[in-house]
C-alpha positions in Angstrom: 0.0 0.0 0.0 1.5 3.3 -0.8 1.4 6.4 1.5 0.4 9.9 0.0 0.8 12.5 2.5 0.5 16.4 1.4 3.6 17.1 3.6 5.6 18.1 0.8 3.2 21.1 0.2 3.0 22.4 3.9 5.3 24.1 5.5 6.0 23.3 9.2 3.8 24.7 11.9 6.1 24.0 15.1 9.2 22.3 15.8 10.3 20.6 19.1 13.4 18.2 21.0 12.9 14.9 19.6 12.7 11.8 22.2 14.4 8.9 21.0 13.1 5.6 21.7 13.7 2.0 20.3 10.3 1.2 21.4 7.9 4.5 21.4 7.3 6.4 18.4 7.7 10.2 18.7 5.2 12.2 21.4 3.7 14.4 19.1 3.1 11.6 16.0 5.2 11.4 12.3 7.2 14.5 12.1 8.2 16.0 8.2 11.4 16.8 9.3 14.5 16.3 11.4 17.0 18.8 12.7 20.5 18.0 14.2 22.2 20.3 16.1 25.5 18.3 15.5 26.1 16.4 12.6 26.2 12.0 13.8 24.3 9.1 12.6 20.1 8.7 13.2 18.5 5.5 13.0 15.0 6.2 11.9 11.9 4.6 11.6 10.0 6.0 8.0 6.2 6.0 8.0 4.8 3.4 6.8 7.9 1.3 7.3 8.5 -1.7 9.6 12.1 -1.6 9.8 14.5 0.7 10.8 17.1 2.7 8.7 20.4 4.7 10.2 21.0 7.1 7.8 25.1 8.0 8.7 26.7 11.5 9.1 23.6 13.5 8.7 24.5 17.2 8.1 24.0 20.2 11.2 22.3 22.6 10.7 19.6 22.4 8.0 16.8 20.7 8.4 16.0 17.4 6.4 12.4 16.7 5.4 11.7 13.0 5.4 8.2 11.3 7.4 9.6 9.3 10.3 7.2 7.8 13.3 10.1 6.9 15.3 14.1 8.2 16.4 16.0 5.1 17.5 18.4 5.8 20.5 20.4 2.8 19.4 22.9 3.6 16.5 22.1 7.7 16.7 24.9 9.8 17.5 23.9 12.8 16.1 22.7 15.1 19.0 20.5 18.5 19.5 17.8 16.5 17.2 14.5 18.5 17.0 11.7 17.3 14.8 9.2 19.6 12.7 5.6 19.1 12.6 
């Protein structure tokens, strides 16, 4: 089944510190976007996916638009992560 989300056509509306979790997806639901304070690995979780992915040396900075329900705290070592909603 494929997801269609209009999230590429909406900006974001808040932004807050992301709590990583192996088992709990994120507090506030499936962000749009994810913003590291200083650059490191995150092991994500994308919507709609059952697996997880560690994407590695993700830039500071900026932030990165991608739909993720969860932040693993196992393999991420990027840190001041914030996701946008």
């Amino acid at each position: 089944m494929e997801y269609v989300s209009d999230i590429k056509t909406r900006p974001a509306t808040n932004m807050v510190s992301a709590n990583l979790s192996d088992t709990a997806n994120l507090t506030n639901g499936n962000c749009r976007g994810i913003y590291v304070g200083v650059s490191g690995n995150v092991a994500v979780i994308f919507v709609g996916a059952s697996t997880s992915v560690t994407i590695p040396s993700l830039a500071a900075g900026i932030i990165h638009p991608m739909e993720v329900s969860r932040i693993l705290s196992t393999g991420t070592t990027a840190t001041g992560i914030f996701v946008a909603y």
